[in-house]
VOPAGU-2260 file (C-alpha; in pm, 1 decimal, decimal comma):
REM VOPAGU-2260
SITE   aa  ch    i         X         Y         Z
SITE  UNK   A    0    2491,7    -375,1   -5673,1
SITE  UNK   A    1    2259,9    -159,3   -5482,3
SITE  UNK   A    2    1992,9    -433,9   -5482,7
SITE  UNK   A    3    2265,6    -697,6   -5330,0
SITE  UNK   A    4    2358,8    -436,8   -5075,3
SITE  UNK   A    5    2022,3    -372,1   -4956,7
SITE  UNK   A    6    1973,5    -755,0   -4965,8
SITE  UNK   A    7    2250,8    -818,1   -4702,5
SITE  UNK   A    8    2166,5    -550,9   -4514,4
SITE  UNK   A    9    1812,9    -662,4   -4478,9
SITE  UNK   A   10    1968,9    -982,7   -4425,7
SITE  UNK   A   11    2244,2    -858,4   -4105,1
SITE  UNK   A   12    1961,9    -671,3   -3957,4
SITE  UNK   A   13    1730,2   -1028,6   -3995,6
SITE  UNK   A   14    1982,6   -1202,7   -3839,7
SITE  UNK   A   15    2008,9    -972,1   -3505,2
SITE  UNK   A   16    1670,4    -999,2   -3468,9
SITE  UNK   A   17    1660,0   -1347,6   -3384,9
SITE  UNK   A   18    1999,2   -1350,6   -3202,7
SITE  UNK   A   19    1792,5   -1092,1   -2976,6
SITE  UNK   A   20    1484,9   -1333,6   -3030,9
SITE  UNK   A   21    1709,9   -1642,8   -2898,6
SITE  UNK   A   22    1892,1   -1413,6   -2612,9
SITE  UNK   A   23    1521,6   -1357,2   -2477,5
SITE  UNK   A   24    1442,3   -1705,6   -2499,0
SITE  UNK   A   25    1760,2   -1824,1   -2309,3
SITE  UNK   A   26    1708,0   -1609,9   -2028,3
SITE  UNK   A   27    1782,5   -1828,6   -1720,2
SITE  UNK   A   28    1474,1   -1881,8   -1598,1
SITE  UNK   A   29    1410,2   -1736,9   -1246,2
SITE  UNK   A   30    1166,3   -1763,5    -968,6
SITE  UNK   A   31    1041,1   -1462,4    -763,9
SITE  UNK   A   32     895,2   -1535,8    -419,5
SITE  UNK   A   33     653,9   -1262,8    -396,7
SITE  UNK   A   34     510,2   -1261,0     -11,9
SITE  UNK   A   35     227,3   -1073,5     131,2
SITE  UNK   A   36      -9,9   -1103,8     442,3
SITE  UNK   A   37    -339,4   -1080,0     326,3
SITE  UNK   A   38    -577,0   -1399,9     266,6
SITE  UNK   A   39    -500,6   -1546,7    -120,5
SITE  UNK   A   40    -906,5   -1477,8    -155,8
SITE  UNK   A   41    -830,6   -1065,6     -58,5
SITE  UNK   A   42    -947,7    -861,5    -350,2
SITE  UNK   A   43    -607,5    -687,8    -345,9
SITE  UNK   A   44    -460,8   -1032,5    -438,4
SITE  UNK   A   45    -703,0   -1069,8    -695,3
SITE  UNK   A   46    -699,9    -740,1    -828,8
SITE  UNK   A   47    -318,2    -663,9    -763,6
SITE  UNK   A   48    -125,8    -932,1    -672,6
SITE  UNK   A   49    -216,5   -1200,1    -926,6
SITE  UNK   A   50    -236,1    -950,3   -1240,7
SITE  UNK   A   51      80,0    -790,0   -1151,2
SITE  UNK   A   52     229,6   -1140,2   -1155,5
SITE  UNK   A   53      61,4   -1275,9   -1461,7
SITE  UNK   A   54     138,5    -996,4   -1676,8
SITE  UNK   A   55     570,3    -992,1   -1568,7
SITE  UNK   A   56     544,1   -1395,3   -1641,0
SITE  UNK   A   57     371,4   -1264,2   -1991,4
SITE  UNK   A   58     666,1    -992,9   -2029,0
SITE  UNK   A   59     907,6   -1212,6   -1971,2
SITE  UNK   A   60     841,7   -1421,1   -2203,0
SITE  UNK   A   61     782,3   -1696,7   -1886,7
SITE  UNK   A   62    1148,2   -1644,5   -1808,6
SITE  UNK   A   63    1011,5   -1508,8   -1416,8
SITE  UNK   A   64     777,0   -1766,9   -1237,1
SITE  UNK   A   65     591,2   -1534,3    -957,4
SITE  UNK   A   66     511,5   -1765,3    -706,6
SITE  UNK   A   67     275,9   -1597,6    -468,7
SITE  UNK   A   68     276,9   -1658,3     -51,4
SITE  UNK   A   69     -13,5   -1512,1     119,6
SITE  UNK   A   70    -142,0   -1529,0     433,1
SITE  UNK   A   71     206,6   -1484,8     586,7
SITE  UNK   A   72     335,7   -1804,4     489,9
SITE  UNK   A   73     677,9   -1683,6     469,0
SITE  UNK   A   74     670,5   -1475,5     798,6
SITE  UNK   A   75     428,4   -1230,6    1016,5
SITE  UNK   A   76     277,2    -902,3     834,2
SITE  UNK   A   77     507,5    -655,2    1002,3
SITE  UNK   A   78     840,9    -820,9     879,0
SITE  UNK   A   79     789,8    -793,2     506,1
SITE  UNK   A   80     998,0    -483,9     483,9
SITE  UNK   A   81    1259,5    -682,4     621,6
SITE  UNK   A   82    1214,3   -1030,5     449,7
SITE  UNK   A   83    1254,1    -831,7      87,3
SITE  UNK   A   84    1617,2    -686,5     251,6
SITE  UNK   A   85    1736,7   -1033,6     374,6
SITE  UNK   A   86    1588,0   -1232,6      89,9
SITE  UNK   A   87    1354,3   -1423,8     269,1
SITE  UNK   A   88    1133,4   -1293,8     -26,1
SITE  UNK   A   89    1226,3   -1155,5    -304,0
SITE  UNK   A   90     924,9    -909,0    -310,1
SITE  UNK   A   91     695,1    -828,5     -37,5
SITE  UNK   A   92     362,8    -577,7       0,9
SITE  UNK   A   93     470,9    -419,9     300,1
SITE  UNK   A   94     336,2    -193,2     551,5
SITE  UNK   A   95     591,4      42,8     674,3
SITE  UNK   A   96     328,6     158,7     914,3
SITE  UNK   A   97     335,7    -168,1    1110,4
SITE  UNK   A   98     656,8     -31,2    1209,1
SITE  UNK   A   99     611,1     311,5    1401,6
SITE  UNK   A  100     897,9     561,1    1352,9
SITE  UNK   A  101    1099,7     389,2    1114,9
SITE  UNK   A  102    1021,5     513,1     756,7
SITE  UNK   A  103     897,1     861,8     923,1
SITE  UNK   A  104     883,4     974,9     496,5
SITE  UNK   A  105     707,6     718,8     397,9
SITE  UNK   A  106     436,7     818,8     683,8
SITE  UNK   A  107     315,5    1126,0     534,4
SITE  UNK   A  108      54,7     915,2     321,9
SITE  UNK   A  109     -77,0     842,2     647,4
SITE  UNK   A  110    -143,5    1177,2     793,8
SITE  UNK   A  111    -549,5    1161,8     919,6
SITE  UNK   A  112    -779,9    1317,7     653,7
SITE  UNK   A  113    -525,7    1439,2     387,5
SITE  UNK   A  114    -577,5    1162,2     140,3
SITE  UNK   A  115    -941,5    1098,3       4,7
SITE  UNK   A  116    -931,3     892,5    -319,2
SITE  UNK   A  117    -732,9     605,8    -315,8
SITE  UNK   A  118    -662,2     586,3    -700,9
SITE  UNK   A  119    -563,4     930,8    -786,6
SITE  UNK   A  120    -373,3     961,3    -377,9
SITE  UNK   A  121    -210,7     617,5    -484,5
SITE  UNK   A  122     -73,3     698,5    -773,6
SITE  UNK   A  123      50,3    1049,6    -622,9
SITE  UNK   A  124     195,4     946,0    -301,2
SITE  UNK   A  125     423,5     692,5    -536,9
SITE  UNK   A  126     511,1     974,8    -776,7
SITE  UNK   A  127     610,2    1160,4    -487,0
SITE  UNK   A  128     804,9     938,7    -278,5
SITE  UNK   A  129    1010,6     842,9    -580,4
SITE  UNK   A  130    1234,7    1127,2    -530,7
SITE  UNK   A  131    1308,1    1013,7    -109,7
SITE  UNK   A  132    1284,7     600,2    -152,9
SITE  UNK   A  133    1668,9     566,9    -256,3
SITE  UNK   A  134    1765,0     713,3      93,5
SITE  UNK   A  135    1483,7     607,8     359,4
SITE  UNK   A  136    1447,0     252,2     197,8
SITE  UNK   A  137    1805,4     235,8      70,6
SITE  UNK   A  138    1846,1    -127,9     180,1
SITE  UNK   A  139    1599,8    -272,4     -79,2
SITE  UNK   A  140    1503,7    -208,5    -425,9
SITE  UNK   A  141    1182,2      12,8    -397,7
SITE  UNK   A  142     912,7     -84,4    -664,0
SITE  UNK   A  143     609,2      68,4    -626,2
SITE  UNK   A  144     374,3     260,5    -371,5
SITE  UNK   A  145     -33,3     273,9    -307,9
SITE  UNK   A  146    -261,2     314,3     -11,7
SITE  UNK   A  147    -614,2     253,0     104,1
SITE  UNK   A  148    -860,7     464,2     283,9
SITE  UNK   A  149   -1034,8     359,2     521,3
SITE  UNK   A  150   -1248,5     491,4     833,2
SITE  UNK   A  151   -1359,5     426,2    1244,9
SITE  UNK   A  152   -1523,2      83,9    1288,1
SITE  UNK   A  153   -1679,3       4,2    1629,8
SITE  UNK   A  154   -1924,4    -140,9    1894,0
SITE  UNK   A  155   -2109,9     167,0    1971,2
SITE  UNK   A  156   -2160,4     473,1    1748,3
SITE  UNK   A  157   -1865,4     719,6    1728,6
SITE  UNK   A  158   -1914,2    1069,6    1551,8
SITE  UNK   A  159   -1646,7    1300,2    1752,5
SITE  UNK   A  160   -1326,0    1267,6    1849,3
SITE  UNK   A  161   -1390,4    1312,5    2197,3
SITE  UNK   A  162   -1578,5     954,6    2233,7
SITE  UNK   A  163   -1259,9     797,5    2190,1
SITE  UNK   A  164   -1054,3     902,5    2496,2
SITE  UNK   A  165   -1076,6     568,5    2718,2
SITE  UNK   A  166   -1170,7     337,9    2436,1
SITE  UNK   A  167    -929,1      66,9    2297,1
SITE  UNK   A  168    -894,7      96,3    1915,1
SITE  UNK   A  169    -734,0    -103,1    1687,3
SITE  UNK   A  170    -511,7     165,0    1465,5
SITE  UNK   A  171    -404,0      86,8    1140,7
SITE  UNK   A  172     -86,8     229,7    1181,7
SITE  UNK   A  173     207,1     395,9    1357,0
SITE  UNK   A  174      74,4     725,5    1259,5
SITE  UNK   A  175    -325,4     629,9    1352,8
SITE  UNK   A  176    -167,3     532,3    1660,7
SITE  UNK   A  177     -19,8     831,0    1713,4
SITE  UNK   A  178    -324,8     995,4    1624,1
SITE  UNK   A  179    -582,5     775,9    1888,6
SITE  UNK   A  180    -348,2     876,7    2157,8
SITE  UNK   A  181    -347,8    1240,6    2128,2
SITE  UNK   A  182    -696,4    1212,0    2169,4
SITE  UNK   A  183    -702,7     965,6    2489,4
SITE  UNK   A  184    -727,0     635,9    2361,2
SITE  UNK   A  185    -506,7     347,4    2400,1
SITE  UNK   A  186    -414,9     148,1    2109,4
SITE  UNK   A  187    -422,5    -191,1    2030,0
SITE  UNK   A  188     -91,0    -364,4    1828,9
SITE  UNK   A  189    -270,2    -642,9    1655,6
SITE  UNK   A  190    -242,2    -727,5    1263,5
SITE  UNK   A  191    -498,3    -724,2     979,3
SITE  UNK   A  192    -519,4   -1128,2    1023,1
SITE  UNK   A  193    -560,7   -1089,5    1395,0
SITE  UNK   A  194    -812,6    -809,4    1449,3
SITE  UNK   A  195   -1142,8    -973,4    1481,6
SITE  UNK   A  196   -1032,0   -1226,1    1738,0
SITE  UNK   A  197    -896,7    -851,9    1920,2
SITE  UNK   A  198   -1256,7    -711,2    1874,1
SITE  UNK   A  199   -1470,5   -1034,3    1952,3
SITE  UNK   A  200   -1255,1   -1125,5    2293,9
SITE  UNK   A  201   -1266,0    -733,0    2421,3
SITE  UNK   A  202    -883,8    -629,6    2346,9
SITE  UNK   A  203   -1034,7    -382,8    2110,4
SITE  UNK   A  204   -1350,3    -181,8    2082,6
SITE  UNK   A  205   -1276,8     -36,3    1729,7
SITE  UNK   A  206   -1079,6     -91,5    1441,9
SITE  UNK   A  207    -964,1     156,6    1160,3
SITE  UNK   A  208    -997,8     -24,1     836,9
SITE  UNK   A  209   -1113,0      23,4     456,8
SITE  UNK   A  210   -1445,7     -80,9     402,8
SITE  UNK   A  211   -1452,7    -432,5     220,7
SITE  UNK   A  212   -1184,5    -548,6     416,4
SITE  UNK   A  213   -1420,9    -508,3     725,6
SITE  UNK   A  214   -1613,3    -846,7     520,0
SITE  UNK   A  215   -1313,4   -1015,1     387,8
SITE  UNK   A  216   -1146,0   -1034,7     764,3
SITE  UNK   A  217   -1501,3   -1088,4     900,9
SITE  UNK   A  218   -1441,0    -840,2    1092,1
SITE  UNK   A  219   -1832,9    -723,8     995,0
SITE  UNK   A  220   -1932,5    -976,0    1267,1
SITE  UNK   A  221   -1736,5    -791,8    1570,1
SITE  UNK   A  222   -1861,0    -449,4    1493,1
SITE  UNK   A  223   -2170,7    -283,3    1404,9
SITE  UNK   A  224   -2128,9     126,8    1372,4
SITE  UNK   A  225   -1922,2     276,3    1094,6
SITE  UNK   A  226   -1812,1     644,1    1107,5
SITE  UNK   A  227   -1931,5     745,3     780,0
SITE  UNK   A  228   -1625,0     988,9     653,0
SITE  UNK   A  229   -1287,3     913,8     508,0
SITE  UNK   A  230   -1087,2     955,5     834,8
SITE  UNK   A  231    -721,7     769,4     745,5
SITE  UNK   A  232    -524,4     617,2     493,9
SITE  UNK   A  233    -253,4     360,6     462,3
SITE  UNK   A  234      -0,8     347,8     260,6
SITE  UNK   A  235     207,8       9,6     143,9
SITE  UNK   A  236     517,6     -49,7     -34,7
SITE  UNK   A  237     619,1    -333,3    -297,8
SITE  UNK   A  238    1011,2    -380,6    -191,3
SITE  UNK   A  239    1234,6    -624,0    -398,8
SITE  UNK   A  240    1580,4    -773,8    -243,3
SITE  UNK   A  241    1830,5    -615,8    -451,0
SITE  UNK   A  242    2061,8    -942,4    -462,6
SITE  UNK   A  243    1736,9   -1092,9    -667,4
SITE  UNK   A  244    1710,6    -814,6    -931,3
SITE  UNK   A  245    2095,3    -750,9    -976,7
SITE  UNK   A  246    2152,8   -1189,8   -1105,2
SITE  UNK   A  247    1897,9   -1110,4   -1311,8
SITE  UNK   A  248    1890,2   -1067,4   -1689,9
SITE  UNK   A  249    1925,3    -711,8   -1837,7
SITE  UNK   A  250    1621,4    -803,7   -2027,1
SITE  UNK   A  251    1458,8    -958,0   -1711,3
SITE  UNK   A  252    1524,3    -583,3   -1548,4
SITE  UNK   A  253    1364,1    -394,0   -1774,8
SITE  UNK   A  254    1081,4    -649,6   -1764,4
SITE  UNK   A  255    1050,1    -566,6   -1352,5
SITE  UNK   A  256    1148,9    -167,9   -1438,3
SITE  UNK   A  257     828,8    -193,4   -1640,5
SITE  UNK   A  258     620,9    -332,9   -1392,2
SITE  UNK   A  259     757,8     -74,6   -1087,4
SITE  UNK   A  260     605,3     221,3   -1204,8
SITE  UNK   A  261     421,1     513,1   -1129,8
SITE  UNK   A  262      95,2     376,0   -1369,9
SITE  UNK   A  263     107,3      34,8   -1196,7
SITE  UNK   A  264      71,6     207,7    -867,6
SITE  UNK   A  265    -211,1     405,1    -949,8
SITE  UNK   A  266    -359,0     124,2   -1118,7
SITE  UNK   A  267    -330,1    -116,0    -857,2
SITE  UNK   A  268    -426,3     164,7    -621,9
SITE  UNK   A  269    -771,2     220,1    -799,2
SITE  UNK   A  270    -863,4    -111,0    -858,3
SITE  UNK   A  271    -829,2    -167,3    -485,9
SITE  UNK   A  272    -965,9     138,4    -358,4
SITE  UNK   A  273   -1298,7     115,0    -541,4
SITE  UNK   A  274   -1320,7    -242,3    -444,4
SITE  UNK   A  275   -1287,4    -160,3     -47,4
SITE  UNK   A  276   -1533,3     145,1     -97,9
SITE  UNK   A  277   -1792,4     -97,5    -274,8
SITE  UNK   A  278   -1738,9    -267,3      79,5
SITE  UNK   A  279   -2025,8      56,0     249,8
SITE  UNK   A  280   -2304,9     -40,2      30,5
SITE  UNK   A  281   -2256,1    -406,0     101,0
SITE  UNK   A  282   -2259,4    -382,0     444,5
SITE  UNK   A  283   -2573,7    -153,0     404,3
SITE  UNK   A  284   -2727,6    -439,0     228,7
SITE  UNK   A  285   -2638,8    -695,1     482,8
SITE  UNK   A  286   -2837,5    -577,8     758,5
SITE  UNK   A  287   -2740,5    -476,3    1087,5
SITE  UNK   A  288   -2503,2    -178,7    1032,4
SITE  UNK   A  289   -2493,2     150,2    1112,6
SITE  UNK   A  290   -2341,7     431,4     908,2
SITE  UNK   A  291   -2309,1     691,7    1165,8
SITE  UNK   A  292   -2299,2    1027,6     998,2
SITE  UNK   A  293   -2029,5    1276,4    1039,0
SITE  UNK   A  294   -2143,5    1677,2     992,0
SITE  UNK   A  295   -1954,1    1925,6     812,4
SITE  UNK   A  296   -1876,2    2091,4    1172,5
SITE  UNK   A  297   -1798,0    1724,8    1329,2
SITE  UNK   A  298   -1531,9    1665,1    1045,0
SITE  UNK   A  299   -1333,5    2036,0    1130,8
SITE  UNK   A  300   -1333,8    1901,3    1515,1
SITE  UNK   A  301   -1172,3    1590,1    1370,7
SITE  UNK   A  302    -938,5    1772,4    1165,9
SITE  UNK   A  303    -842,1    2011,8    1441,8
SITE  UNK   A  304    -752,7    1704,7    1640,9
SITE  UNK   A  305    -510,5    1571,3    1423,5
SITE  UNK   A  306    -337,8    1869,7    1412,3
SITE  UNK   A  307     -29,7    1730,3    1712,4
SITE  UNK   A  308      33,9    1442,2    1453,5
SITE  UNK   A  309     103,1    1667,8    1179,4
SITE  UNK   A  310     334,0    1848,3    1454,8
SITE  UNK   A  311     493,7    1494,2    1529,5
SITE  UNK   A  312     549,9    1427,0    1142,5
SITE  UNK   A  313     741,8    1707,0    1056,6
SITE  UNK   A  314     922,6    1649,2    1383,5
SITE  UNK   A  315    1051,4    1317,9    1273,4
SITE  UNK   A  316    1088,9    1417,0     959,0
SITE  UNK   A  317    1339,8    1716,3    1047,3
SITE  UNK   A  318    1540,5    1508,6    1249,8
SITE  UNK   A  319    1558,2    1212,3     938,6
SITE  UNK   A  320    1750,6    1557,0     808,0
SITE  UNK   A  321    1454,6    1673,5     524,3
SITE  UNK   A  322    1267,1    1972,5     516,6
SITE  UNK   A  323     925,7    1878,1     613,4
SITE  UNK   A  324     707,3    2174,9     541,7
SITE  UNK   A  325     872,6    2114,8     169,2
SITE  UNK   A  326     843,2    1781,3     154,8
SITE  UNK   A  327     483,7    1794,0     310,2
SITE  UNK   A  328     413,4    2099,1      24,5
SITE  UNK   A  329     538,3    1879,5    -249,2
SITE  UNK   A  330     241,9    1615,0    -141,8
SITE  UNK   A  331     -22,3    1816,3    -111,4
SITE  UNK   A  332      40,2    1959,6    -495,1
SITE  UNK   A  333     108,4    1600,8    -674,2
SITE  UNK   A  334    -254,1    1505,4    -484,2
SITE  UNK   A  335    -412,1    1879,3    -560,9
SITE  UNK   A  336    -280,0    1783,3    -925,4
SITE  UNK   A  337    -436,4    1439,4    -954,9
SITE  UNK   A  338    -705,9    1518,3    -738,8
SITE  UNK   A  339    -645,9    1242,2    -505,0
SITE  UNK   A  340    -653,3    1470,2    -121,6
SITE  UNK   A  341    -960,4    1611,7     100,2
């Protein structure tokens, strides 16, 4: 009796596992419109983008197509934040930077010289901005969070921060902007795609920008001199329109929930960063560049004069209604803990 009991049980619990077996493999199948801005050749894409995508389709059983859109085929690089809220995409790589002011948070991974490995400061700034995403980006479904690093790229050599007053720079973001006009310059708006035409016709005389990048953009060909320090970062989010990931299977979710995490960010964040620092030794190698090198006392005089742009974060943030010197603390231990800051 005891054997024909154990039989049917074995057989009960044989029989849910393919009823689960067959609900997985009638998941509706779904297409996700992933956009981003960067060239479909960019290492992120390559290094991100495409094994991100590869491994959901492989989760999913194939049950979520990724179809990628680079090169902002779906619209320009500073309205991906908004094409993930109003389903233009269903997931964008955004840069909340492009937009100064608006995620003032989110901007703290931007602050000049607090972040100095883009791995470990990757996978930080996402573990910390878990606990603020539901309120400042409460309009999509936040995914995922990682940054670059990235330095002063010019015409003529630049080791102080008082050579920039008059010049035209190219910032990488709102808070870099902030940043080149407390110390005289006047910034350039232009996008990634769009910032070696700037250079080559005169708009701009520098650029801040990660190292590879300066190749993949061609940008290499505009500018000679590289300020050899890690002077900024910028940080990017993955945002997902929350109409696409509520039709979706509960399966299907936790397929996505497994792919939005904290170890995909620091992954993805790595993989990147030591790909755009491999970009210094390259451009050694090519010829015709400059590392200009930045002392010990030169890099406090830079510090110092970031200094009003820390004042002007935790301004912003204060009135957003959070306490900045907390929220600012809280950073600085997850990247003391992972070893990810200066």
């Amino acid at each position: 009796m005891k054997f024909v009991n154990r039989t049917a049980r074995v057989a009960v619990a044989a029989g849910l596992l393919m009823a689960a077996g067959a609900a997985v493999a009638q998941d509706k199948p779904v297409e996700l419109r992933f956009a981003h801005w960067l060239p479909a050749s960019h290492p992120l894409a390559k290094l991100g983008f495409e094994p991100w995508a590869k491994s959901v389709e492989a989760a999913s059983k194939g049950s979520i197509k990724v179809m990628l859109f680079p090169a902002q085929q779906l619209g320009k690089a500073a309205d991906h934040y908004d094409m993930a809220r109003d389903g233009i995409a269903d997931l964008t790589w955004a840069n909340p930077g492009y937009q100064a002011g608006r995620f003032p948070l989110f901007a703290a991974g931007e602050l000049p010289f607090l972040i100095a490995k883009p791995g470990p400061g990757s996978a930080a700034l996402d573990q910390w901005y878990r606990a603020y995403a539901g309120k400042e980006m409460k309009d999509v479904k936040f995914c995922l969070a990682h940054l670059h690093v990235g330095t002063m790229h010019s015409k003529k050599p630049i080791d102080s921060p008082e050579q920039l007053k008059g010049m035209k720079i190219r910032s990488s973001n709102g808070t870099a902007s902030q940043y080149m006009s407390a110390v005289g310059a006047t910034n350039v708006q232009v996008s990634a795609p769009e910032s070696r035409d700037a250079l080559e016709k005169g708009v701009a005389d520098a650029i801040m920008f990660p190292w590879h990048s300066i190749i993949t953009f061609g940008i290499d060909k505009a500018v000679k001199y590289h300020t050899d320090t890690r002077m900024y970062s910028s940080d990017f989010a993955w945002t997902m329109n929350p109409g696409f990931y509520n039709k979706l299977s509960a399966a299907q979710k936790k397929v996505i929930d497994d792919h939005c995490t904290n170890e995909w960010a620091g992954k993805i964040g790595a993989a990147w960063g030591d790909d755009e620092d491999s970009g210094r030794e390259k451009m050694i190698k090519l010829g015709g560049h400059t590392m200009v090198p930045v002392s010990p006392a030169q890099l406090a005089a830079w510090q110092k004069s970031a200094e009003p742009v820390y004042t002007q974060w935790a301004a912003d943030v204060t009135k957003a209604g959070t306490d900045a010197k907390k929220a600012l603390d809280d950073l600085r231990k997850e990247l003391a803990t992972r070893k990810g800051g200066h």
